[in-house]
C-alpha positions in Angstrom: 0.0 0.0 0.0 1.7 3.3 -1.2 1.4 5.6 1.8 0.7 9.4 0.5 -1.8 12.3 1.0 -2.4 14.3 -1.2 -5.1 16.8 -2.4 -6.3 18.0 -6.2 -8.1 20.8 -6.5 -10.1 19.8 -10.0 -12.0 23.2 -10.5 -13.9 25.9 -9.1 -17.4 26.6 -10.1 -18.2 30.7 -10.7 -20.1 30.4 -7.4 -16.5 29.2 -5.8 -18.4 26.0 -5.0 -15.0 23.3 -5.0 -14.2 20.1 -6.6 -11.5 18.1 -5.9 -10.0 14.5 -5.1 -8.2 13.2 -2.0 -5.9 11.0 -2.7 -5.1 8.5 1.4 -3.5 5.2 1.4 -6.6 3.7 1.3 -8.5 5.2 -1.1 -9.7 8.0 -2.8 -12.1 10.4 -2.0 -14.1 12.9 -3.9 -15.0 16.2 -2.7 -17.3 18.0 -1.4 -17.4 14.5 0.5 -19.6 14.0 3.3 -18.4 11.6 6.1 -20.8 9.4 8.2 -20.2 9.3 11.7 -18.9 6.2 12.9 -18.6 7.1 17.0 -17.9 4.0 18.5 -15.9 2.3 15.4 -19.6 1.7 14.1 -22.3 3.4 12.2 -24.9 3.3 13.8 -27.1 0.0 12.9 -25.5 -0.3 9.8 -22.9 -2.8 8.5 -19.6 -1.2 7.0 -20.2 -2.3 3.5 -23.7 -1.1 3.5 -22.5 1.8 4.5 -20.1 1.7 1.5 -23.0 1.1 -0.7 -24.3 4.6 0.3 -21.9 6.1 -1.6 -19.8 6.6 1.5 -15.6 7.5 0.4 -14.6 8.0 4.2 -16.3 7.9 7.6 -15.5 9.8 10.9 -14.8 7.9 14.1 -14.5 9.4 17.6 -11.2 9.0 19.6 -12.4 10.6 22.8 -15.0 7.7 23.1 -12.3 4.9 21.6 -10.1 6.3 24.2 -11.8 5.4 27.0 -13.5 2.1 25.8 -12.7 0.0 24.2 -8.9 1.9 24.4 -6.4 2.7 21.7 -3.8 0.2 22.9 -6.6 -2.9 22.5 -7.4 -1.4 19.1 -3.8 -1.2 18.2 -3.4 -5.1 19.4 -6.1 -6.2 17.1 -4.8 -4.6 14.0 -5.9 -0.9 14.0 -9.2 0.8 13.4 -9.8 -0.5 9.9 -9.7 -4.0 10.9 -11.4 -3.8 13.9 -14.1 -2.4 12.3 -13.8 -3.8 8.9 -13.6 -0.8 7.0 -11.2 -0.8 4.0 -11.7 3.0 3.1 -10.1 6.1 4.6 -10.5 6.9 8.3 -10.4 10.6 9.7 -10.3 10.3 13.7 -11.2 14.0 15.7 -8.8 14.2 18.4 -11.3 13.6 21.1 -11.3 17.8 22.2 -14.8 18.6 21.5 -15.8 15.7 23.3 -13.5 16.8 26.6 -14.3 20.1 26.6 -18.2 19.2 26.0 -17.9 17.8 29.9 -17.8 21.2 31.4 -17.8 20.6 34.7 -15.7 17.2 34.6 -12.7 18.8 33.2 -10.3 21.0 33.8 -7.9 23.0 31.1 -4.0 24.0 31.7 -1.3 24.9 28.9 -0.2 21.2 28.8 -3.7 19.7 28.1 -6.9 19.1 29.8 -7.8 16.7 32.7 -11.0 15.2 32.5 -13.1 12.6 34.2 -14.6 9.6 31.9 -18.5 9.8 31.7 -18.8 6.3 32.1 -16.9 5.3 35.3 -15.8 8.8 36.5 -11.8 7.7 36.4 -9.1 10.1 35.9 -7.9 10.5 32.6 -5.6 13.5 30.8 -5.4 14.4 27.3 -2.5 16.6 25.5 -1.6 17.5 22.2 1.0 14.6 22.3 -1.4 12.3 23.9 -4.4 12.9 21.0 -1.7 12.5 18.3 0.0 9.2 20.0 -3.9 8.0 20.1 -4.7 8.7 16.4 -2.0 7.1 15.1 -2.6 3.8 17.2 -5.9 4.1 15.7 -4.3 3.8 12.7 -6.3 6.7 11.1 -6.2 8.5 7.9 -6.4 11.7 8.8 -5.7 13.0 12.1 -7.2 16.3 13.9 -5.2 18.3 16.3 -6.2 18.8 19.6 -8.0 22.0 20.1 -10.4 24.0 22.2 -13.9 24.5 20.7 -15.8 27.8 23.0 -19.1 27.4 23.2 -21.6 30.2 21.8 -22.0 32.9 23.1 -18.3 33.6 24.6 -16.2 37.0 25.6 -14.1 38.2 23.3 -11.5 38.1 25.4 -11.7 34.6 26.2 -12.3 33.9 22.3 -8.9 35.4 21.7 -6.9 33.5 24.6 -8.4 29.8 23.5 -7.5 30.7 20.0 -3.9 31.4 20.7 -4.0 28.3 23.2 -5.4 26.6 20.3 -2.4 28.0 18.2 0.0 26.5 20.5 -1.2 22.6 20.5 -1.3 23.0 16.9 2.6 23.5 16.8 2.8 20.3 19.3 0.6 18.5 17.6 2.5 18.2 14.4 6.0 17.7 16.2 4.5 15.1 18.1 4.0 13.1 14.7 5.4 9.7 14.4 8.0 10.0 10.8 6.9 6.3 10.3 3.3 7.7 9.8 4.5 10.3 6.9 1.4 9.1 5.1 -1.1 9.8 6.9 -2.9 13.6 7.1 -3.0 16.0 9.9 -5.1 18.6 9.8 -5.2 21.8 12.0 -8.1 23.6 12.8 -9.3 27.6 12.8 -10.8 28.8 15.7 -11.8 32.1 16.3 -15.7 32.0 17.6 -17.5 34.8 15.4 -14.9 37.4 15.6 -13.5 37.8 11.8 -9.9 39.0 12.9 -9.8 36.3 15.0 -10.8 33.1 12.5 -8.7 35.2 10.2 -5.3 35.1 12.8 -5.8 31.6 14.0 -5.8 30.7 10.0 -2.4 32.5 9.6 -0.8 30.9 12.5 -1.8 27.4 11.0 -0.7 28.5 7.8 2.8 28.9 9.6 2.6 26.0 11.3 1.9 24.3 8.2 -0.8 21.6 7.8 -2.2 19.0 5.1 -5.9 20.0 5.6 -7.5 22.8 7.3 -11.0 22.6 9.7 -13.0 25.4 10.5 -13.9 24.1 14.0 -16.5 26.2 16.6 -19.2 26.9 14.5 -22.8 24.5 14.8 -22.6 25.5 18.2 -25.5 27.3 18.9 -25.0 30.1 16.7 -28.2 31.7 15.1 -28.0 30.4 11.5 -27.3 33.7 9.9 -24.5 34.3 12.0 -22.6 31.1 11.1 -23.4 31.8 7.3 -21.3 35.1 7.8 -18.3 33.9 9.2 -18.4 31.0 6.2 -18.8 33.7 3.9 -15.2 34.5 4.4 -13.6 31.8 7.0 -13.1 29.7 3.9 -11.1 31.9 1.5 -8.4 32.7 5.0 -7.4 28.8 4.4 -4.7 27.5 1.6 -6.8 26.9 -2.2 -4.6 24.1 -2.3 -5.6 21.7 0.6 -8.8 20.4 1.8 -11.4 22.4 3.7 -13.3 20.6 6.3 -16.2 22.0 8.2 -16.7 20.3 11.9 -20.1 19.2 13.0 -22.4 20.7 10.1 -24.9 20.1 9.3 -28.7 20.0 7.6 -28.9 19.3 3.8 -29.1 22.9 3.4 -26.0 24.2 5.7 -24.4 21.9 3.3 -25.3 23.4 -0.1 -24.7 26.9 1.6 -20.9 25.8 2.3 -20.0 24.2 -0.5 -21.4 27.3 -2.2 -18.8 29.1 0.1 -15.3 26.9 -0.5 -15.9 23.9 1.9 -14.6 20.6 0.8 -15.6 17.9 3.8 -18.2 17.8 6.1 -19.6 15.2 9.1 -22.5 15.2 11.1 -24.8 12.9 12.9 -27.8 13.9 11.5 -28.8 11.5 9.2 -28.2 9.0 11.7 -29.4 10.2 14.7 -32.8 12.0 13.3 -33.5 8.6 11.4 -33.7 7.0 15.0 -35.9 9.8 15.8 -38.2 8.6 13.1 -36.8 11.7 10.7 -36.5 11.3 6.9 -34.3 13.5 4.5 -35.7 14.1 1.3 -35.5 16.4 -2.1 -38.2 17.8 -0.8 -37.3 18.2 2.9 -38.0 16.0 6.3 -40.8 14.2 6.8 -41.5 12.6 10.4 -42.9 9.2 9.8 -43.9 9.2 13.7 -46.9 11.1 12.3 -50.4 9.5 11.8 -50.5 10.4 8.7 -48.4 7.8 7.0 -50.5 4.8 8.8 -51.8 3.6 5.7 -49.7 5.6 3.2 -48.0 2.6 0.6 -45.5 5.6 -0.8 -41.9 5.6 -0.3 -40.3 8.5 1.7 -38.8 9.9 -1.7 -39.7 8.5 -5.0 -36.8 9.6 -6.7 -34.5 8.1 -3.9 -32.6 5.1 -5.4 -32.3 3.4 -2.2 -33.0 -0.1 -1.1 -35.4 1.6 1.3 -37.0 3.6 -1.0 -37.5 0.9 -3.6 -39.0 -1.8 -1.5 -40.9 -0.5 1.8 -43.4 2.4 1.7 -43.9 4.9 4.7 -46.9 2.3 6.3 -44.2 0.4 6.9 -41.6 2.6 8.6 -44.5 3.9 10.7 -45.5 0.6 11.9 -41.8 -0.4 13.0 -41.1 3.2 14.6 -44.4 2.7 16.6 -43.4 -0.8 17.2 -40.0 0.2 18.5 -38.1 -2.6 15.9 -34.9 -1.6 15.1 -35.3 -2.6 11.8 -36.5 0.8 11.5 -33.7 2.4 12.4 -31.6 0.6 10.4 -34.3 1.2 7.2 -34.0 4.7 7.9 -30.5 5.1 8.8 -29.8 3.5 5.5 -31.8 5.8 3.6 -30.6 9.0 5.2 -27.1 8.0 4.5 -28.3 7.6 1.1 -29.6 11.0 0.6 -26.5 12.2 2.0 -24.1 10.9 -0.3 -26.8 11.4 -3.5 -26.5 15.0 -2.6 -22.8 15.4 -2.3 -22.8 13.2 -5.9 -25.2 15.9 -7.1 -23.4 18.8 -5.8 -19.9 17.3 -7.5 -21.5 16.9 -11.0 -23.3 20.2 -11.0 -20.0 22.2 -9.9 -18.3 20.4 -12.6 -20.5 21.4 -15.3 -20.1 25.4 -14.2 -24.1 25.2 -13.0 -23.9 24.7 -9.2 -25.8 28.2 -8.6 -28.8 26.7 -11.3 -28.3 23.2 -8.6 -28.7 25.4 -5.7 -31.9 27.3 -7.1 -33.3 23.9 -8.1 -32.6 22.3 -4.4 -34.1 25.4 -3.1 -37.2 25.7 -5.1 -37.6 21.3 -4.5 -37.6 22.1 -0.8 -40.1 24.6 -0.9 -42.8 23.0 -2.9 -45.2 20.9 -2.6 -44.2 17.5 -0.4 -45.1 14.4 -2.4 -46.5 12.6 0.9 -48.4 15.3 2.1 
């Protein structure tokens, strides 16, 4: 297996809407790419190569929760992340921060790194830049995030400007603490900045200095209103290199989606489409439809005609009523199947459209789809 990153950047639509290829050593994968959320080295409810049948090129998988169970070291024993969880494609891990600094009152945040106590049996544990990166790469991940701090929304300026510096300085750890055996693999650094332009636009230059493979925008889908986090992607993006990946952290809805590609943004991953399709929620061209509802008791229709799913094209919504009321989890995996289809078929639509030069006409047509009329009304 020849071990390289790399990223093409294959053109840019008038709208600035990107398409490009990512080129891991274990696959390729085309851009703007949406990654499913594997958490726990699984999708959730759904077998690996199903979820390769999506349309899937990469998934997401959570360090802070393979940290503490079933534990890096154990993974590493068994043959690393891909084998444990039998998935052959490319792997980007998070560096567990988010996760850490989610606890709030179970952790604890110095210069060196943050102490934390697990949430599931309350034990001790301590996470550095050094420590995230020496866990990624016993994962055996792709792609590696560095440890950062994501504020919440709101925050103080003030306190904005001191985690982004902070954030600044594990970024420089984090890529000396890089194993040279792993030259392969991708580390990506991440902007910060909360909604203060000069801010995102100084945390980009000092990762720019540091120098990175791939660049996230981290601390937005946080609570923002909506408008606000359009804004800051209205120029976040274009403070990043042209010439490696984008990634957007934690967004979003079919729609945040269209609205950042539209802006620069390359990669995205969410748990949406898993975690609303447990809910009983349904992604469709013409928007989400709750199949909790009455409504759909005797209705024979698929969720979305036009999907090409194996959910689509054999059960109608009766069905996926009857097993959501029946608490089967056949459901969930019917429905987790078919939002991780939509998923992909939009990213797929979204890469054809920007390389035909017509992504604004896709994004007036996606639009206009979503606020018609519902074809299971």
């Amino acid at each position: 297996m020849e071990r390289r990153f790399s990223f093409q950047l294959l053109r840019v639509d008038p709208t600035g809407a990107r398409r490009g290829r990512i080129s891991t050593p274990r696959g390729i994968i085309e851009t703007p790419a949406f990654m499913p959320v594997g958490t726990a080295a699984t999708v959730k409810t759904m077998d690996p190569d199903e979820v390769r049948a999506t349309g899937a090129g990469i998934l997401l998988a959570n360090t802070y929760h393979l940290f503490l169970r079933p534990g890096h070291e154990t993974v590493a024993r068994l043959g690393g992340l891909h084998t444990f969880m039998q998935w052959a494609g490319p792997i980007l891990t998070d560096s567990g921060g988010y996760q850490v600094f989610s606890l709030a009152s179970l952790r604890k945040i110095s210069e060196e790194g943050v102490a934390f106590r697990s949430h599931l049996d309350g034990s001790a544990r301590f996470l550095s830049p050094e420590i995230a990166v020496r866990v990624q790469e016993r994962l055996d991940s792709d792609i590696l995030m560095q440890l950062d701090e994501c504020p919440p929304y709101p925050a103080e300026r003030g306190y904005l400007a001191r985690s982004m510096e902070l954030s600044l300085r594990w970024a420089a750890r984090c890529k000396a603490a890089r194993s040279d055996e792993h030259d392969g693999r991708a580390l990506f650094g991440i902007m910060q900045g909360g909604m203060e332009r000069d801010l995102r636009q100084a945390s980009a230059e000092g990762l720019i200095e540091i120098g990175f493979d791939g660049y996230a925008l981290g601390g937005l889908s946080v609570g923002e209103p909506k408008p606000l986090m359009a804004e800051v992607l209205s120029y976040a993006p274009a403070f990043l290199p042209a010439d490696r990946p984008r990634y957007l952290m934690g967004v979003g809805k079919p729609e945040d989606l269209v609205m950042a590609v539209a802006r620069g943004v390359d990669m995205f991953d969410c748990v949406l489409p898993t975690r609303n399709a447990r809910n009983g929620q349904l992604f469709t061209r013409y928007g989400a439809i709750n199949v909790k509802s009455a409504r759909f008791r005797e209705d024979p229709n698929p969720a979305d005609p036009e999907c090409g799913c194996s959910t689509c094209r054999r059960f109608g919504l009766a069905y996926l009523h009857h097993l959501f009321r029946a608490k089967e989890i056949l459901g969930h995996r019917l429905m987790t199947l078919h939002n991780l289809h939509y998923y992909q078929d939009l990213m797929a639509g979204m890469r054809a459209a920007i390389s035909a030069d017509r992504f604004d006409a896709f994004q007036k047509e996606f639009h206009a789809r979503r606020a018609g009329e519902n074809p299971c009304p």
